[in-house]
Backbone bond lengths (Angstrom), bond angles and torsions (degrees), N, CA, C in turn:
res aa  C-N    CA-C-N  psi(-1)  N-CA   C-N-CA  omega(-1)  CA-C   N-CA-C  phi
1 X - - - 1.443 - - 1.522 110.34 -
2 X 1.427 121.04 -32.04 1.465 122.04 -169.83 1.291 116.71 -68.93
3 X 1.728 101.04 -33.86 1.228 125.54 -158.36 1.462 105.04 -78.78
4 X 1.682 122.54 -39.21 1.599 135.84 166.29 1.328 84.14 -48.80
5 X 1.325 115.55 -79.85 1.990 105.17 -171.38 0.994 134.08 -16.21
6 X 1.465 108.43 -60.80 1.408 127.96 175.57 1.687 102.59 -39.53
7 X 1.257 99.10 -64.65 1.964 104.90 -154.83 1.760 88.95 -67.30
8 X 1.212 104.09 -38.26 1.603 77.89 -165.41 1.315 119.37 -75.44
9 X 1.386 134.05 -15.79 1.450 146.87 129.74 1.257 112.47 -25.30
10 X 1.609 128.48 -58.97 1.452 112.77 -157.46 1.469 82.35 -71.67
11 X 1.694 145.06 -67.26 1.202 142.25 -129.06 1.919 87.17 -77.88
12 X 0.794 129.45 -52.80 1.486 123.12 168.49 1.643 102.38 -15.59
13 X 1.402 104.42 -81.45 1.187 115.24 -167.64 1.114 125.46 -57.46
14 X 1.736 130.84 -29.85 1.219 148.47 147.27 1.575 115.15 -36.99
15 X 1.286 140.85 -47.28 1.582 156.46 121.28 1.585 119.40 24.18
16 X 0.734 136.08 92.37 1.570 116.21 176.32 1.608 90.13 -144.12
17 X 1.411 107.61 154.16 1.626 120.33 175.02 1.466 99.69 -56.27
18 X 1.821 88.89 149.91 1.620 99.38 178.33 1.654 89.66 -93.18
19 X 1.667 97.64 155.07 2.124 91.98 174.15 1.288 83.01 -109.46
20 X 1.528 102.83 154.45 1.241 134.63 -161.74 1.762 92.51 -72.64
21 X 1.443 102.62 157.70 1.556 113.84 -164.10 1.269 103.62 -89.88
22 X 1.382 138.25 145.76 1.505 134.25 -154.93 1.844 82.10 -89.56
23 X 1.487 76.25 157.74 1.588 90.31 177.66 1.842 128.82 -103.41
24 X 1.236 119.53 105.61 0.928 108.25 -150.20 1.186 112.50 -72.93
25 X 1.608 146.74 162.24 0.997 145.31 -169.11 1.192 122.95 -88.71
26 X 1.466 100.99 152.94 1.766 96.77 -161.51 1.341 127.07 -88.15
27 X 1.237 128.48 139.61 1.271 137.28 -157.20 1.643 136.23 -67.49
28 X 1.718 86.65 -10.39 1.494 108.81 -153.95 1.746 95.67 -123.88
29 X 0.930 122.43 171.54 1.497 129.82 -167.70 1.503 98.17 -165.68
30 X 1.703 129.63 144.62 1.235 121.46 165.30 2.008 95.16 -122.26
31 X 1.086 97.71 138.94 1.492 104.73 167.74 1.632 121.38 -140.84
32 X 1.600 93.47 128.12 1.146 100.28 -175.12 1.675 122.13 -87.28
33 X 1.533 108.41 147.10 1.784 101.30 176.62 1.732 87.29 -141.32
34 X 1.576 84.86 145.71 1.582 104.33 -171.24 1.695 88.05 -116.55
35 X 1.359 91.39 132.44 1.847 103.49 155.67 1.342 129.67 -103.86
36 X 1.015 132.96 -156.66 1.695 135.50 150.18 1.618 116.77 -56.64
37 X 1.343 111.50 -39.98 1.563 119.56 176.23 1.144 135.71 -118.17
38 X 1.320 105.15 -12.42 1.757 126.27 172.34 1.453 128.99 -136.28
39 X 1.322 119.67 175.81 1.303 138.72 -147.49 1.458 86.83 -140.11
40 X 1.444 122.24 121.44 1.858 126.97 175.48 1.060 110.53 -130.84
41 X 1.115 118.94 109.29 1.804 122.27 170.30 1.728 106.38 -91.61
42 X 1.171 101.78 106.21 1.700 107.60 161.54 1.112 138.02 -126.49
43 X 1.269 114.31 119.35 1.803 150.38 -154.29 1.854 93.64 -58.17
44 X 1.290 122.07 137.99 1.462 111.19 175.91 1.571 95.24 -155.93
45 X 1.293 84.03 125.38 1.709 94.49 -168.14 1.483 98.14 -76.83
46 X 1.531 121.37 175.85 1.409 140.54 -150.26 1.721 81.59 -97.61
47 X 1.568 136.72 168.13 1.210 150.93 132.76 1.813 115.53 -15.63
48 X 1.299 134.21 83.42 1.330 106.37 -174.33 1.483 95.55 104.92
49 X 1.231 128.42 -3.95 2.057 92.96 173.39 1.974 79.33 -132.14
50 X 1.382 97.06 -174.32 1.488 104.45 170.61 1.719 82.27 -172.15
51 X 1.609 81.73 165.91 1.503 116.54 -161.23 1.942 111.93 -92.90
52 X 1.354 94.97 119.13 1.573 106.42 175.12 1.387 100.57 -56.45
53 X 1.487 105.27 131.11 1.691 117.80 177.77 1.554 94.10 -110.70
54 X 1.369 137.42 -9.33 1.362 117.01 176.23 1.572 110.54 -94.24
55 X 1.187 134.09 -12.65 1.492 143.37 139.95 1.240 120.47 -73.33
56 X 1.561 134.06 58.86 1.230 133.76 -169.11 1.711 114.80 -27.22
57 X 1.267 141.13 177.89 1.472 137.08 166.14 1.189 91.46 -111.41
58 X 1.666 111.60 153.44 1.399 121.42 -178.92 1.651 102.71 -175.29
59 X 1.717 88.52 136.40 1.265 133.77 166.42 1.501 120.88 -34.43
60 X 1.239 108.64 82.10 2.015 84.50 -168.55 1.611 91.27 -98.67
61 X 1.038 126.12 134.90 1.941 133.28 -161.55 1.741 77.37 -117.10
62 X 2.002 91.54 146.03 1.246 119.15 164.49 1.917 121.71 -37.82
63 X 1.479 110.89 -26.03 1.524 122.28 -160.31 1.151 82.38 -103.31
64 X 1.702 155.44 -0.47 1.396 121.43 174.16 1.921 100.50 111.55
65 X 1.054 85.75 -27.33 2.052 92.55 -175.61 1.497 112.17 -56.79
66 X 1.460 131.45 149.19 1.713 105.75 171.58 2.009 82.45 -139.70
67 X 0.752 93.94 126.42 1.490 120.71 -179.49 1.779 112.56 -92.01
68 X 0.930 138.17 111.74 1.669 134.37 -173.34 1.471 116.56 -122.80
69 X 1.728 96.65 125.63 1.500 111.38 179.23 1.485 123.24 -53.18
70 X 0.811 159.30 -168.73 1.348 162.90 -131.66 1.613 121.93 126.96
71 X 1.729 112.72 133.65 1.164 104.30 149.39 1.850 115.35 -159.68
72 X 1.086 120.19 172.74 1.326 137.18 -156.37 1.822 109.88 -62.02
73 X 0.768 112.36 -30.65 2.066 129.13 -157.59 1.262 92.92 -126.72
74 X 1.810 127.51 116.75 0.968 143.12 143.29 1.516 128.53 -82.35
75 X 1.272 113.42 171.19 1.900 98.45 173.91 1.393 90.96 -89.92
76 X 1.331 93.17 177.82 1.913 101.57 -170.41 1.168 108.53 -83.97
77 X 1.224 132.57 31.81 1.857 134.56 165.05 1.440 88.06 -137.69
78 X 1.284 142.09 26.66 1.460 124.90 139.63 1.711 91.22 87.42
79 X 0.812 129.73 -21.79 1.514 125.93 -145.65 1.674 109.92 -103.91
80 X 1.521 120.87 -5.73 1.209 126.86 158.35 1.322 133.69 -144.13
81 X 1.038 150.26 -158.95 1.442 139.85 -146.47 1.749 81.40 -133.79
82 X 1.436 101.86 138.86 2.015 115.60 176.41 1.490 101.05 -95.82
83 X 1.178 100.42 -28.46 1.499 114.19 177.66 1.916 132.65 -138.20
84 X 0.948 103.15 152.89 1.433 100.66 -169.38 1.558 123.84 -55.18
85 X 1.415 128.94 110.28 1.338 120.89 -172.87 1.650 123.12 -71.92
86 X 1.149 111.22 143.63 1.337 128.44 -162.45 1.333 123.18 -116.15
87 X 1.537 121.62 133.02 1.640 93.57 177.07 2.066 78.05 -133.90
88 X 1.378 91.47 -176.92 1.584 99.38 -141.20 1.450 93.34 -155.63
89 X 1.374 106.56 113.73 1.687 121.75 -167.74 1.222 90.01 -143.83
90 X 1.578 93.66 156.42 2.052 114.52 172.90 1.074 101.23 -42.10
91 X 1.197 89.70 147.49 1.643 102.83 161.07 1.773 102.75 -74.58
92 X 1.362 110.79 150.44 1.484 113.27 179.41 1.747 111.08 105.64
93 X 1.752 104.33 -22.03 1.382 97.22 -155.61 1.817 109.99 -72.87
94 X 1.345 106.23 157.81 1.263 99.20 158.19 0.913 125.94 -130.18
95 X 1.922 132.67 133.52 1.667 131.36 -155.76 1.849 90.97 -108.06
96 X 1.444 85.70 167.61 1.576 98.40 164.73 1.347 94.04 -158.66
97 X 1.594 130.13 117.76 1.394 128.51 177.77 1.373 111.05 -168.58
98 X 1.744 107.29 -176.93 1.149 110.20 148.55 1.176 137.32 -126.95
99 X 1.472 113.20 138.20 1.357 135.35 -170.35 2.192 105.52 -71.58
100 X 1.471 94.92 106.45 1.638 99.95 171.58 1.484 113.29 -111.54
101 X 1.226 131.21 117.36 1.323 148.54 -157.04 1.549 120.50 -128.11
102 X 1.200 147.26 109.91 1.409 131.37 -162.38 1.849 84.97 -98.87
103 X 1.490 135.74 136.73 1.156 119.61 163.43 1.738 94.11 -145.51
104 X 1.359 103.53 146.16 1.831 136.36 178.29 1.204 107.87 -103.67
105 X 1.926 120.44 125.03 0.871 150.29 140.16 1.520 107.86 -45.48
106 X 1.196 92.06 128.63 1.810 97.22 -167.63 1.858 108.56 -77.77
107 X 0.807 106.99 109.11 1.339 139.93 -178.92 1.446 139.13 123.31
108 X 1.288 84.96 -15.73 1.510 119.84 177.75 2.247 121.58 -61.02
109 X 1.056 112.98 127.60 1.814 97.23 -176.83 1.169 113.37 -104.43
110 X 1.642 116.16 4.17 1.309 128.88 175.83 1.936 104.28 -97.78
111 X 1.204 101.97 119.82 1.661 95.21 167.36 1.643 120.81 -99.27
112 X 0.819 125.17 163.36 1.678 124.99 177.90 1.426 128.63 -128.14
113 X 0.779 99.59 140.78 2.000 99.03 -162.83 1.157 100.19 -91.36
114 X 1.206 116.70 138.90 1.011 129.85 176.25 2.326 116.39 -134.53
115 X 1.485 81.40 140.72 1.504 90.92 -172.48 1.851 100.51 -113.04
116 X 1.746 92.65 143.85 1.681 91.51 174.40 1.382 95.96 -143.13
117 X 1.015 129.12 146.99 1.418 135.12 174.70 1.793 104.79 -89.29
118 X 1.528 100.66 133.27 1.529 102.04 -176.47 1.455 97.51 -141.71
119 X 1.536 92.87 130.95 1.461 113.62 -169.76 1.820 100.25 -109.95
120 X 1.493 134.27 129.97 1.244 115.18 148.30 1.460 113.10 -130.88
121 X 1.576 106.50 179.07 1.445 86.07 -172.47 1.910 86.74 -142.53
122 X 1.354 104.15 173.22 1.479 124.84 -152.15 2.330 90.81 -77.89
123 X 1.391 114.99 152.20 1.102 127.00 -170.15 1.722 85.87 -72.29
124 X 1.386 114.21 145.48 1.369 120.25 179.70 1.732 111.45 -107.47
């Protein structure tokens, strides 16, 4: 019986909290540009990852709406964006949603989704 004691004491004591795993930073960025007539949200991948074009990115809005990025220039296997995708609303508008994005670490064959919450609000 002492001897169960013992071990379950040493492994007790062996025990210490795990610290939480740093979080790596996110890959995706949304930036907004206002014109004379519109409102442009464009997706800009991190240094080193780029954005899955066969999983479009899209807008999922508080009301149920899902809105999807897009843009003109693919890479030459179809399979990523040459350029940063864009989606393109009134000017004035204001979103509340979430942003779902599949984006690849460049070398990498696994991509990872990534979610960002994007808030805008109407030109004052």
């Amino acid at each position: 019986m002492r001897s169960r004691l013992l071990v379950a004491l040493s492994l007790l004591a062996g025990c210490r909290p795990t610290p939480a795993p740093a979080r790596d930073p996110v890959p995706l960025s949304v930036e907004e540009q206002r014109t004379d007539s519109a409102l442009r949200l464009v997706l800009r991948a991190a240094p080193g990852a780029r954005i899955n074009a066969q999983l479009k990115p899209a807008l999922e809005l508080a009301d149920g709406r899902v809105l999807r990025f897009d843009a003109d220039s693919l890479s030459p296997d179809s399979a990523y964006y040459a350029e940063a995708p864009v989606l393109s609303l009134a000017r004035g508008t204001a979103l509340h949603g979430t942003l779902l994005a599949s984006v690849c670490a460049e070398g990498e064959q696994v991509c990872q989704l990534v979610r960002l919450e994007v808030r805008t609000t109407p030109d004052l």
